[in-house]
C-alpha positions in Angstrom: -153.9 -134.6 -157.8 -154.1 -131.5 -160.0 -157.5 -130.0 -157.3 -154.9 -131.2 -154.3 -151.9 -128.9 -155.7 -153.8 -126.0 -157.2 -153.3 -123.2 -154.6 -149.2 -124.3 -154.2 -149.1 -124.2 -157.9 -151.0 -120.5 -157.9 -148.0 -119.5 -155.5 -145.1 -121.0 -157.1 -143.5 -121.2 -160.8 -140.4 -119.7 -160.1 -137.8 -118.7 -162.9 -134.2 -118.5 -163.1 -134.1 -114.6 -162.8 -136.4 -115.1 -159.6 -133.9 -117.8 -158.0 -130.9 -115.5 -159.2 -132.6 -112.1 -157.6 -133.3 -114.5 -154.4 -129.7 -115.0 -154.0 -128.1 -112.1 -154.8 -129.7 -110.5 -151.2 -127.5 -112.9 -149.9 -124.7 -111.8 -152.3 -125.0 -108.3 -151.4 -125.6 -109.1 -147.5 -122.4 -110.8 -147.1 -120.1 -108.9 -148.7 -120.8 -106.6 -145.9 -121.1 -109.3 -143.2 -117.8 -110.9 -144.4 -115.9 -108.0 -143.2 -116.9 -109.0 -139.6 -116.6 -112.6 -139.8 -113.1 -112.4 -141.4 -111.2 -109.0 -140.5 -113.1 -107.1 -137.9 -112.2 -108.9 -134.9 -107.7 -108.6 -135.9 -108.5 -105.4 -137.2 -109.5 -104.2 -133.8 -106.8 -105.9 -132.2 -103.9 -105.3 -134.4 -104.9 -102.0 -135.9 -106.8 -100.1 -133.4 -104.9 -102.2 -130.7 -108.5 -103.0 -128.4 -107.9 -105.9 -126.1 -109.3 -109.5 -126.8 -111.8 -109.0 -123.3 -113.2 -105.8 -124.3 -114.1 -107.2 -127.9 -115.6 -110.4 -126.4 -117.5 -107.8 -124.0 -118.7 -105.3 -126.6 -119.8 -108.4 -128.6 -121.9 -109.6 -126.1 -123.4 -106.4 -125.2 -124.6 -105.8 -129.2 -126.4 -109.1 -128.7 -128.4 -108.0 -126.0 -129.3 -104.9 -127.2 -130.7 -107.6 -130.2 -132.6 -109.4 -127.7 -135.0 -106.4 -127.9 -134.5 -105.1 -131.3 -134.7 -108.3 -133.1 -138.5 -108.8 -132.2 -139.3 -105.2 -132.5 -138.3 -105.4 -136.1 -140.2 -109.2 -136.6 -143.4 -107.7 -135.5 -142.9 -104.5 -137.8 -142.8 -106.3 -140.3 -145.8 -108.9 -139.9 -147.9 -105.9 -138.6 -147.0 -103.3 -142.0 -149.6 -103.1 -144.4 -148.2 -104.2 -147.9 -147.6 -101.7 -150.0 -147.2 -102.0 -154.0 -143.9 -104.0 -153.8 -145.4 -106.4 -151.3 -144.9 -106.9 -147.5 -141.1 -108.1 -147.3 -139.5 -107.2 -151.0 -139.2 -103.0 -150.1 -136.9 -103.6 -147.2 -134.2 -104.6 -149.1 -134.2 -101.2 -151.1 -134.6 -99.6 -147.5 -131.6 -101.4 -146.1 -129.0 -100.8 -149.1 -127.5 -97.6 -148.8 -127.2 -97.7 -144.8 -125.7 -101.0 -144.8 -123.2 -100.0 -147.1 -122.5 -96.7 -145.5 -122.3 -99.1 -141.9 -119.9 -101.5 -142.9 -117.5 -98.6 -143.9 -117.8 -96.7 -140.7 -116.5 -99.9 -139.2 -113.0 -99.6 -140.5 -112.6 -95.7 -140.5 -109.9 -94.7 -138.6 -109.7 -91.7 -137.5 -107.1 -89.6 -135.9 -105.6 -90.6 -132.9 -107.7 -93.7 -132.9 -105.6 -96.8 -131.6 -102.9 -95.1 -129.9 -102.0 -94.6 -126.3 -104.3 -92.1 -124.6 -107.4 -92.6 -127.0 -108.2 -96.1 -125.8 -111.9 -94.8 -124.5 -112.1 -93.0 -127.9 -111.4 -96.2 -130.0 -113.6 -98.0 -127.9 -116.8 -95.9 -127.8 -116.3 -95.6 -131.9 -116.0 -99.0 -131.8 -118.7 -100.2 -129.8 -121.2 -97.8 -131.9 -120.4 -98.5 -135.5 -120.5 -102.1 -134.5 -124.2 -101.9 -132.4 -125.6 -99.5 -135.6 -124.0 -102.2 -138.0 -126.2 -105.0 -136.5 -128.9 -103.1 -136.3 -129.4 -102.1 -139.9 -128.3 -106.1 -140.5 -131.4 -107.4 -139.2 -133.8 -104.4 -141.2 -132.0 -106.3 -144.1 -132.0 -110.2 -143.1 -135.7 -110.4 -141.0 -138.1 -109.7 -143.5 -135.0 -111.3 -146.2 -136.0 -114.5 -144.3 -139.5 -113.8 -144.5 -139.3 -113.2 -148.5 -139.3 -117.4 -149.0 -142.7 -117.6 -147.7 -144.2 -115.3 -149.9 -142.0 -116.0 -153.2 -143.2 -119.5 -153.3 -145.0 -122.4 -151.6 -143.3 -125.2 -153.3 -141.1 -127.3 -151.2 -138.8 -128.0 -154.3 -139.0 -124.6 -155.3 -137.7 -123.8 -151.8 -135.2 -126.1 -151.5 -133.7 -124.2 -154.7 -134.1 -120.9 -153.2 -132.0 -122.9 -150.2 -129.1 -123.8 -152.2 -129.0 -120.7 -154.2 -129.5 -118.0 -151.2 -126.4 -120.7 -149.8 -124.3 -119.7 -153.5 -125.3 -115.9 -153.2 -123.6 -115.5 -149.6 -120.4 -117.9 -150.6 -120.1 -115.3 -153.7 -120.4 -112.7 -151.3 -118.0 -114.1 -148.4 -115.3 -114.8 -151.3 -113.7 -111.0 -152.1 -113.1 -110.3 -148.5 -110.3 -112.7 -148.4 -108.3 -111.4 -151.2 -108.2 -108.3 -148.5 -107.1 -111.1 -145.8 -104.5 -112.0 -148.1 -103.1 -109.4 -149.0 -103.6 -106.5 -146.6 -100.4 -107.7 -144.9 -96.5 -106.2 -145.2 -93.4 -108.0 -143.2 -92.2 -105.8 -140.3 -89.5 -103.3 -140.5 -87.3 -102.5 -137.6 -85.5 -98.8 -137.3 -82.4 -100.2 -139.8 -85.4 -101.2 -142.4 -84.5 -104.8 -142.0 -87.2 -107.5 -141.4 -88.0 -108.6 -137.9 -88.4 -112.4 -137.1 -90.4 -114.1 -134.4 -89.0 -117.3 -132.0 -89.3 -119.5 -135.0 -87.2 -117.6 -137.3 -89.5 -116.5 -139.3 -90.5 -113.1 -140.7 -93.9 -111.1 -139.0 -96.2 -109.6 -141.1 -98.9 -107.1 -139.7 -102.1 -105.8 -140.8 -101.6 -102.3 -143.0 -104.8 -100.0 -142.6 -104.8 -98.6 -146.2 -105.3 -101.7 -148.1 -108.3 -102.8 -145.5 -110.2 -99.2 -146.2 -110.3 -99.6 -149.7 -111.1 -102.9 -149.7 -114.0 -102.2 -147.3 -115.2 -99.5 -149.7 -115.0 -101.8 -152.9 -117.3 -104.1 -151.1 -119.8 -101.7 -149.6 -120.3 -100.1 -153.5 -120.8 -103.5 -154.7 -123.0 -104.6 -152.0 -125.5 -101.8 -152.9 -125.5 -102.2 -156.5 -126.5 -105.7 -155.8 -128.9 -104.7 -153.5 -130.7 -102.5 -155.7 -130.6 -105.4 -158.3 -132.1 -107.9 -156.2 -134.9 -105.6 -155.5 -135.5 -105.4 -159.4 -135.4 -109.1 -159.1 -137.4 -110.2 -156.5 -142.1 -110.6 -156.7 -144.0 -111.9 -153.8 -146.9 -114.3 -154.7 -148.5 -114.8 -151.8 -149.5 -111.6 -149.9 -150.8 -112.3 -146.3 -152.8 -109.8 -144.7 -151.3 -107.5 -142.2 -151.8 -109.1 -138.4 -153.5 -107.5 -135.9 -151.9 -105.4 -133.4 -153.2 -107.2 -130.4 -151.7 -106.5 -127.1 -149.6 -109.8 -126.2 -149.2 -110.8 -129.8 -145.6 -110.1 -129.8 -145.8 -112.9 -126.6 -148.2 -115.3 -127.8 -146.2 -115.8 -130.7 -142.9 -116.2 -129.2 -144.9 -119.0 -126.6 -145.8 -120.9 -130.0 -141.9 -120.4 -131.7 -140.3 -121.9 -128.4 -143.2 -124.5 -128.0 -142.4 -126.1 -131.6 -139.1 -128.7 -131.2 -138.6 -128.1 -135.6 -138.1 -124.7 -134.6 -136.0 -124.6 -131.9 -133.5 -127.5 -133.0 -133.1 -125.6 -136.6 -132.6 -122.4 -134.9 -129.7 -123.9 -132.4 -127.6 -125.7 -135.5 -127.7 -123.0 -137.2 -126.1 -121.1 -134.3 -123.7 -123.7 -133.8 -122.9 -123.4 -137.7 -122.5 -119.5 -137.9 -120.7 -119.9 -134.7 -118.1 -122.2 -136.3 -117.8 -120.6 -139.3 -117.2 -117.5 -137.8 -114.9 -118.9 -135.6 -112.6 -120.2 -138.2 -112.8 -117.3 -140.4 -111.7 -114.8 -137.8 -109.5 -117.4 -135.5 -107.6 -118.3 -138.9 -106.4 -114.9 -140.1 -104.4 -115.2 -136.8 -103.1 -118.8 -137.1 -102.4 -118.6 -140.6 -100.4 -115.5 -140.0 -98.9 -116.6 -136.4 -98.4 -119.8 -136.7 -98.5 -121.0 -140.5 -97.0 -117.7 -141.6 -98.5 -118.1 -144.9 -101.4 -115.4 -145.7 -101.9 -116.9 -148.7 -103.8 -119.9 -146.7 -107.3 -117.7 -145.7 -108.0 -117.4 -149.8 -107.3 -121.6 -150.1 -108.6 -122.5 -146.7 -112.1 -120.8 -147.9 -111.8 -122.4 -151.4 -111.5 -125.4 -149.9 -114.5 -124.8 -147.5 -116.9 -123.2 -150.2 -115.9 -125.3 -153.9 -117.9 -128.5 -152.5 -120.2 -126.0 -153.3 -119.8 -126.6 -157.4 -120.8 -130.2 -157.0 -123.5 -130.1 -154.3 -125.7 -127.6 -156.0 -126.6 -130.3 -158.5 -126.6 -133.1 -156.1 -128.0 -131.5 -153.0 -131.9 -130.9 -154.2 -132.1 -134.8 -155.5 -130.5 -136.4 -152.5 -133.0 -134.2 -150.2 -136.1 -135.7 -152.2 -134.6 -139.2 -152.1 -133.1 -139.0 -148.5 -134.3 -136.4 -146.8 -132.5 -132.9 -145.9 -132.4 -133.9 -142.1 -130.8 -137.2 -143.2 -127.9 -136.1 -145.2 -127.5 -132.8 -143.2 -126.5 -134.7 -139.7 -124.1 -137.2 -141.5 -123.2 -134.1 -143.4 -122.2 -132.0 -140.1 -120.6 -135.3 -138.4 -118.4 -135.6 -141.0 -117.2 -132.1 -140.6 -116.7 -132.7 -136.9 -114.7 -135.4 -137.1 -112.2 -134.0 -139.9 -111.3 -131.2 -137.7 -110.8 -133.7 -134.8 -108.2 -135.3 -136.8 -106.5 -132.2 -137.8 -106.6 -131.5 -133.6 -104.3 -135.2 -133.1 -102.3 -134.2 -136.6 -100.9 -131.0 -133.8 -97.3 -132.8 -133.3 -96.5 -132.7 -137.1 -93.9 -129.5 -138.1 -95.9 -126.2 -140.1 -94.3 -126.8 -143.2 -96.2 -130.3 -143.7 -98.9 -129.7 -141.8 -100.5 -127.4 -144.0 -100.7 -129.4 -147.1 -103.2 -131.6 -144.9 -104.7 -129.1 -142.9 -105.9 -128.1 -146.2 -107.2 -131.3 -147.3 -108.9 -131.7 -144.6 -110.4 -128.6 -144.5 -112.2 -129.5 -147.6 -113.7 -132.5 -146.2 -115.4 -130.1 -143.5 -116.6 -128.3 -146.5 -118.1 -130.9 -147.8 -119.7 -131.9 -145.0 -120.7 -128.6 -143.8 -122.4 -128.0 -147.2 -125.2 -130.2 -146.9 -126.4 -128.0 -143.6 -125.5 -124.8 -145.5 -127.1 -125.5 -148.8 -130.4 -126.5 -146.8 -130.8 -124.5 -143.9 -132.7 -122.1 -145.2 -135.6 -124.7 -147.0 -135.4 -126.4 -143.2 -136.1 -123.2 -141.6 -139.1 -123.0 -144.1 -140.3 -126.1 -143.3 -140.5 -125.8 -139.8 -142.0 -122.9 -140.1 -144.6 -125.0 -142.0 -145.0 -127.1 -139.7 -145.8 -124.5 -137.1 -148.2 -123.2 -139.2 -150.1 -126.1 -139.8 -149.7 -127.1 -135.9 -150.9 -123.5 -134.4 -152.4 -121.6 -137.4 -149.1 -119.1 -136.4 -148.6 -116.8 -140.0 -145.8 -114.5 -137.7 -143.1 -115.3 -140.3 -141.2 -111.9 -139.5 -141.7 -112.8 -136.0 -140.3 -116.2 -136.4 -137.2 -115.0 -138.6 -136.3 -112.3 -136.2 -135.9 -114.9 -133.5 -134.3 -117.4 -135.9 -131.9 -114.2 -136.4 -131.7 -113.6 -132.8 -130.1 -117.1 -132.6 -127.8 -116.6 -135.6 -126.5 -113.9 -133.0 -126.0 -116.0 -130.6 -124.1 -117.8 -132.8 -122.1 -114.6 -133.1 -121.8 -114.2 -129.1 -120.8 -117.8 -129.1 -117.8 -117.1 -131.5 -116.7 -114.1 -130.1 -116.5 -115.8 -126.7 -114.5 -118.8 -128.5 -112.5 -116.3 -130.5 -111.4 -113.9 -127.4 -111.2 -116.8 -124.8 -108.7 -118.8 -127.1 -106.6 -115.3 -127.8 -106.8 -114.8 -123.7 -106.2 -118.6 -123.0 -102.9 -118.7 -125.2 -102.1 -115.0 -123.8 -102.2 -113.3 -127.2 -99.9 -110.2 -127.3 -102.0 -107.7 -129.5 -100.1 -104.2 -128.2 -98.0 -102.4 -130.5 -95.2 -104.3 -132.1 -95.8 -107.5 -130.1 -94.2 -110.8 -131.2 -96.0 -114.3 -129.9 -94.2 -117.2 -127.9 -93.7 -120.5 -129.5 -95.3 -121.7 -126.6 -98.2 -120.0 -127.1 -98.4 -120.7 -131.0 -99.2 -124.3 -130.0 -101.8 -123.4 -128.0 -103.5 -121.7 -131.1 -103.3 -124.6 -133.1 -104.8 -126.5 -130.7 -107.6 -124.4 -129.7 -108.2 -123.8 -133.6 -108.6 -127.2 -134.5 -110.5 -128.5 -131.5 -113.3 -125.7 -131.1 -114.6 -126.2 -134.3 -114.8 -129.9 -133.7 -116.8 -129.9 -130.4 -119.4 -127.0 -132.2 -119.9 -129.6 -135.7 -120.3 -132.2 -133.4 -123.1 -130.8 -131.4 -124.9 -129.4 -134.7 -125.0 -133.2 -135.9 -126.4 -134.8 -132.7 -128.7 -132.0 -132.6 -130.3 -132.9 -136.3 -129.7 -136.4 -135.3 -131.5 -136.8 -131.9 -133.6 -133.4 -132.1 -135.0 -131.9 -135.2 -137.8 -133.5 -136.2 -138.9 -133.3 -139.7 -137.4 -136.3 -141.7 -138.2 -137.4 -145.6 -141.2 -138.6 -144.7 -142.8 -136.1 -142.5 -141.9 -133.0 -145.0 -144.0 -134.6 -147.7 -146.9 -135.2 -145.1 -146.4 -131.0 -144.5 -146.8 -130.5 -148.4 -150.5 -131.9 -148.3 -151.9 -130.1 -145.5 -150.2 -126.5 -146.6 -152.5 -127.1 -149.7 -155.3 -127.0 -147.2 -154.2 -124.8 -145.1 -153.3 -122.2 -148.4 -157.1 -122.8 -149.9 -158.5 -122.3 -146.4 -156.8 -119.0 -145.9 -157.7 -117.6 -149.6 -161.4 -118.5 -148.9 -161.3 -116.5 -145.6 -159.6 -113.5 -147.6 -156.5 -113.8 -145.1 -154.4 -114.0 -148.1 -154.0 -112.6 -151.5 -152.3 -114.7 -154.6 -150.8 -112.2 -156.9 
């Protein structure tokens, strides 16, 4: 047993520092990425005043400008030679400062911007801060992604680094919503009195001040973090450098689409960032709109992200015993259908409703938990088992595309996000107020859309992704091979 481990035990041994370094990327990462999920899309319409279509338009447009740069940034970094830090581990300290210095341009407004006259001002500054935000995102998160594969070879070793990446980017997601709470102020009229909607109650809007310094707060943290995690981080298995081969870049996107683990991973965890981005952004505007209680985006996220505290010691057990496709696609059902009962709960008045709206928001945590906590030791594995398949060792080839999708996700909410606001006829100019009418629409469309997008993610890991208990412990024996046969041939170095 001990000659059939040896080369995963050469490659693995992780400590506590080396699980915390892991995820505190993560940690840093979204505290910038927060920002978009959660404020950029009503900071756009409500401070800079951009219109629900052009946003859905501009979003789309960044995600195919990642179509090509995604890849590009895969193969540079499966191509680079490693350098004394490693292959993957440097680009973290490369990405810091310009991700921080990104995520603030964002939310500069300058002069003029947002008023009548500079729309084609707002929206060019727009549209670029956004585009040069993404791109700097994937120099951080491709060869991020790649980092598992070369910090350790262990399955239960990975499965940790899973579930601790999953606690590094709910840390991180966590101080953007004391912003969402509290970057708001009830509207004035001329006479300085407060100005009520169709519902009698009072409208709050978006302040600018409070969301810059926020958004500067969270870039200075992100970088210290970054830096950190850098200091943190030690890659033990150090793969040669692949060969610049014309049609590589093709050959091994033919073997990613080719293999079903792959693909199926790579579409539920579209379908999960799509939903959780959808609900993040859609909610700053139903909670304000409709619920008219800000104070709901810091509870609706504790809800969401405490099953957290409890699945981080139960997760990594039930995974061995069950299996992490088995508990994910009950997991990601059950999330599905608790928002489907919040969609029939839409008859019941505000005031009540959002006692159990909350409730059941924390079932869809839970449920959407077991996905979160073990997406990223799934994405390994099928990686794995492409490996072992193929001989394919393009990891930052495979992330970038596994990013690409994560994009998609993004497209997918932006589309769900913009198409609700333009279905219910959101009023976003200047000093708008929204019909009651149209409030019920939001509900509807904010409980429902989530509902359909869980649902698909669980029949997808039901019916479609492949690697269950059983066949993950099969994968364990022949990477032990597959590891001894690749240090013998010198294509790797353990270090």
């Amino acid at each position: 047993m001990e000659q059939r481990t040896e080369y995963i035990a050469r490659t693995s041994g992780l400590k506590a520092k080396d699980y915390i370094g892991y995820g505190l990327v993560d940690t840093a990462g979204c505290l910038i990425f927060s920002l978009v999920t959660t404020l950029l899309q009503k900071y756009y319409t409500d401070i800079l005043h951009l219109g629900p279509l052009f946003i859905m338009l501009m979003f789309i447009g960044a995600r195919i400008w990642d179509a090509i740069n995604d890849p590009i940034m895969g193969r540079i970094a499966d191509t680079a030679k490693p350098g004394r830090f490693g292959r993957y581990r440097p680009w973290l300290l490369y990405a810091a400062a310009p991700l921080a210095l990104s995520g603030v341009l964002m939310f500069v407004k300058f002069p003029g911007m947002g008023e009548e006259g500079h729309g084609v001002l707002t929206a060019v500054y727009a549209t670029c801060t956004y585009v040069l935000f993404g791109m700097i995102y994937t120099v951080l998160q491709i060869p991020y992604g790649s980092l598992a594969s070369v910090v350790t070879t262990d399955d239960g070793e990975r499965n940790k680094l899973s579930v601790f990446r999953s606690i590094g980017a709910a840390l991180g997601s966590i101080p953007v919503l004391l912003i969402a709470s509290f970057a708001y102020s009830k509207r004035l009229d001329g006479a300085g009195n407060v100005v009520l909607g169709e519902n009698g109650k009072p409208i709050t809007d978006m302040q600018y001040g409070p969301v810059l310094r926020g958004v500067i707060l969270m870039a200075a943290a992100s970088l210290a973090l970054l830096l950190l995690a850098f200091l943190l981080n030690k890659e033990r298995v150090q793969a040669k450098p692949q060969p610049k081969a014309k049609g590589g870049t093709r050959r091994a996107l033919g073997l990613l689409f080719k293999n079903r683990a792959f693909v199926a991973i790579s579409l539920a965890s579209m379908l999960l960032l799509s939903g959780q981005m959808f609900t993040q952004s859609f909610y700053t505007y139903l909670f304000d709109d409709y619920f008219h209680a800000n104070w709901m985006n810091l509870a609706t996220q504790a809800c969401t992200y405490s099953p957290m505290l409890i699945m981080m010691f139960l997760l990594p057990g039930m995974a061995r015993k069950i299996g992490k496709k088995e508990v994910t696609s009950w997991g990601c059902a059950a999330a599905a259908a608790a928002n489907l009962v919040l969609f029939f709960l839409r008859g019941m008045a505000p005031e009540k409703l959002m006692w159990v709206f909350l409730a059941l928001c924390f079932v869809s945590g839970c449920g959407l938990t077991t996905l979160v906590m073990q997406l990223w030791a799934m994405v390994t594995d099928a990686l794995d088992d492409l490996e072992i398949q193929s001989g394919s060792r393009d990891t930052g080839t495979a992330y970038s595309v596994f990013n690409f999708f994560r994009k998609l996700g993004q497209v997918l909410s932006a589309v769900c996000v913009n198409g609700a606001l333009l279905g219910m006829h959101y009023r976003y100019e200047k000093g708008a107020v929204q019909t009651l009418a149209n409030l019920k629409i939001m509900y509807d469309l904010a409980t429902i859309i989530p509902a359909v997008l869980f649902g698909l993610m669980a029949l997808i890991l039901f019916a479609w992704y492949p690697l269950s208990r059983r066949r993950v412990a099969a994968l364990q024996a022949q990477k032990e091979q597959a590891l001894k046969e690749s240090y013998e041939k010198k294509l790797i170095d353990i270090g």
